[in-house]
C-alpha positions in Angstrom: -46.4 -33.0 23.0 -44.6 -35.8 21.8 -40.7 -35.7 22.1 -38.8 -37.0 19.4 -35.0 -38.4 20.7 -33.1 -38.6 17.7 -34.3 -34.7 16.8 -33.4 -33.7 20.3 -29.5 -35.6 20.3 -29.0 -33.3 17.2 -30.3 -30.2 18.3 -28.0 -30.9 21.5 -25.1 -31.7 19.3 -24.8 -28.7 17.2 -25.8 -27.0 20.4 -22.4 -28.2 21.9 -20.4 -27.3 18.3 -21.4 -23.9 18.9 -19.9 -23.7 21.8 -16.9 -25.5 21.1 -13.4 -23.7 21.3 -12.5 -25.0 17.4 -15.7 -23.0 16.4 -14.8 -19.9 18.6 -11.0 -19.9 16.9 -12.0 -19.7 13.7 -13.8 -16.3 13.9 -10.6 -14.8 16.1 -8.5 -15.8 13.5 -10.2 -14.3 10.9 -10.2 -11.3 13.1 -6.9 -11.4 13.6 -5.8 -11.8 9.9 -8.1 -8.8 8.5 -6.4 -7.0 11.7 -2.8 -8.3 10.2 -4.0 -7.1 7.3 -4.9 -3.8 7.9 -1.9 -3.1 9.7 0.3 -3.9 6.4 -1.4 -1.6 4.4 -1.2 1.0 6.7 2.5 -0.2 6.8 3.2 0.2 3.6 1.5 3.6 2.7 3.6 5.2 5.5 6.4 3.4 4.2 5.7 5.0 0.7 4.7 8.5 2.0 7.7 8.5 3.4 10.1 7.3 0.8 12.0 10.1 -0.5 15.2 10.8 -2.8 17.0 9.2 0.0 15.2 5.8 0.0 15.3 4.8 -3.3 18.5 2.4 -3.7 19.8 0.1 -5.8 22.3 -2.8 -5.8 25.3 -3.4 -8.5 23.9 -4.3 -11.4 20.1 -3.5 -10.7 18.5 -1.1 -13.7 19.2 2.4 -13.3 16.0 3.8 -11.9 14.2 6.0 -15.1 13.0 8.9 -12.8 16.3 10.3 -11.3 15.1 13.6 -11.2 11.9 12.5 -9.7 12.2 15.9 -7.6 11.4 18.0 -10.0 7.8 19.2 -10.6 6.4 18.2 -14.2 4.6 21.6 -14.7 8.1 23.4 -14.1 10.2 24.5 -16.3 13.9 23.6 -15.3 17.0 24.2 -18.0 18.8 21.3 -19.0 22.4 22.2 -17.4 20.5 23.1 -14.1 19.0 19.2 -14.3 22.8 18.0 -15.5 23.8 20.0 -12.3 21.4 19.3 -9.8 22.2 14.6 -10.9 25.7 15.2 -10.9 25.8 16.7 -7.6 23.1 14.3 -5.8 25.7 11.6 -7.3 28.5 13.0 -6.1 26.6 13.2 -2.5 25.7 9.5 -2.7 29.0 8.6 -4.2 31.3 10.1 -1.4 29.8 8.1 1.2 28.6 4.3 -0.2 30.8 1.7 -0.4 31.6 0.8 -4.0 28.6 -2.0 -4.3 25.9 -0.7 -2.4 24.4 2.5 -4.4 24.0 2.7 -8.2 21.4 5.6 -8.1 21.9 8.3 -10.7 23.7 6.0 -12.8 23.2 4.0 -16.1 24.0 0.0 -15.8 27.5 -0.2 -17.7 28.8 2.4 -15.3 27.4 1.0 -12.0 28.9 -2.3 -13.3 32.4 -0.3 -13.8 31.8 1.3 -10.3 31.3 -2.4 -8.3 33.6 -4.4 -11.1 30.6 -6.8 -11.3 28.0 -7.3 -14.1 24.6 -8.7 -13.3 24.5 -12.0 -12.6 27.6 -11.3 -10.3 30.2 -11.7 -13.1 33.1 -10.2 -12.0 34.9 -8.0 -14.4 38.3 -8.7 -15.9 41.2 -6.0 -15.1 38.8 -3.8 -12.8 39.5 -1.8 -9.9 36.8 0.1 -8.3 37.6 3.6 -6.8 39.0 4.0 -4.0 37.8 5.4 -0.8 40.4 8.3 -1.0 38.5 9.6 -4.3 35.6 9.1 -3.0 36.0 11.2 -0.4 37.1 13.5 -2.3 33.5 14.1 -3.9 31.9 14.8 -0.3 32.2 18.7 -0.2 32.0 19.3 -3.8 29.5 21.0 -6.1 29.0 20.9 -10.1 31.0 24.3 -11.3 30.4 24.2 -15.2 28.2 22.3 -17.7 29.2 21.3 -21.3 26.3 19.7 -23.0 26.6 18.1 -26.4 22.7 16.9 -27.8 22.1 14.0 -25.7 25.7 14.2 -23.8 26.6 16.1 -21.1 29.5 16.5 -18.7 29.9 18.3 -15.2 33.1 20.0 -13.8 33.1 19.9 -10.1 35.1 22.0 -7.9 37.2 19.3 -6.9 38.6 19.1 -10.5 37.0 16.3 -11.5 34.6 15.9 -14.7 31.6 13.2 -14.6 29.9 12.4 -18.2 26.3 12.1 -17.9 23.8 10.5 -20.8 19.5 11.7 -20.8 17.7 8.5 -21.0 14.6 9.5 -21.2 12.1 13.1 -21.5 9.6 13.2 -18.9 6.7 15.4 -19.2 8.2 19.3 -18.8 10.2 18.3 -21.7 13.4 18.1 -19.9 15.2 15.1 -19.9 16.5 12.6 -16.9 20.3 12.2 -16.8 22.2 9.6 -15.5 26.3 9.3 -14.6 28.1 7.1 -17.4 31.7 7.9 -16.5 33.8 9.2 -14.2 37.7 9.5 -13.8 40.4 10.0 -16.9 37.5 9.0 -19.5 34.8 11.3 -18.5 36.7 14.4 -20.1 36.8 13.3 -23.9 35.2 15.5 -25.8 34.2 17.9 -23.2 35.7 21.3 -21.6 38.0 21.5 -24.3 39.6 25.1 -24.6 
């Protein structure tokens, strides 16, 4: 048997790349990334099985979220004033205890604008104050005591005294509608709760 040198040098050479560390990287990396990779989606599926009412956030100026009442079950029947109710309260919750430009949830865009006294695009509005920590505070113990709805309009009395206007935005699939805070303060009582 002949040997042929030039067939043998190559057969040695890619012999030697084999075993080189640069070829021996390459599949750990590749390992290492689908590993990476795996571990982000498991990542995120906990982080969204575990997102609840609580994790949803928005900041000053973001769009209002469409699904406020996202708790409610879509083959349930739930009257309009107990959906009014159950936004203003979660609101009134949210609103205690946020500082005024960190938490727009439950609220349409003008009025989240109103609450931080900045439009998007960080615009800061003319002759605005935004509330103060004393009245919000005074929303952390407080529940919705009376409804007055008006087609699309609604307004909640809570038992602090004070009277939020909400608006529906949409109708989700029960029917009902999703209701969002539009005002708050002196202006949220026109046209509503009059005796």
């Amino acid at each position: 048997m002949t040997r042929i040198p030039e067939l043998e040098q190559e057969l040695v050479a890619a012999a030697a790349r084999l075993r080189s560390p640069r070829r021996l990287v390459r599949p750990a990396a590749r390992a290492a990334l689908a590993v990476a990779a795996a571990a982000l989606v498991v990542a995120l599926a906990v982080v969204v099985g575990v997102d609840g009412d609580d994790g949803h956030r928005q900041r000053a100026g973001a769009q209002p979220q469409p699904d406020a009442n996202r708790h409610d079950a879509p083959e349930a029947f739930v009257p309009e004033r107990q959906r009014v109710a159950r936004t203003a309260n979660r609101w009134a919750r949210r609103f205690a205890v946020s500082d005024f430009s960190s938490d727009c949830e439950y609220m349409s865009q003008p009025a989240c604008e109103r609450e931080s006294c900045v439009r998007v695009g960080r615009t800061v509005l003319p002759n605005c104050s935004p509330p103060s920590q004393a009245y919000r505070r005074s929303f952390a113990r407080t529940k919705v005591e009376d409804v007055d709805m008006k087609g699309y309009r609604a307004a909640a009395r809570f038992s602090n005294g004070e009277v939020v206007q909400l608006e529906r935005v949409t109708a989700d699939e029960a029917g009902g509608g999703v209701w969002l805070i539009t005002a708050w303060g002196r202006n949220a009582r026109r046209g509503f709760f009059e005796e």
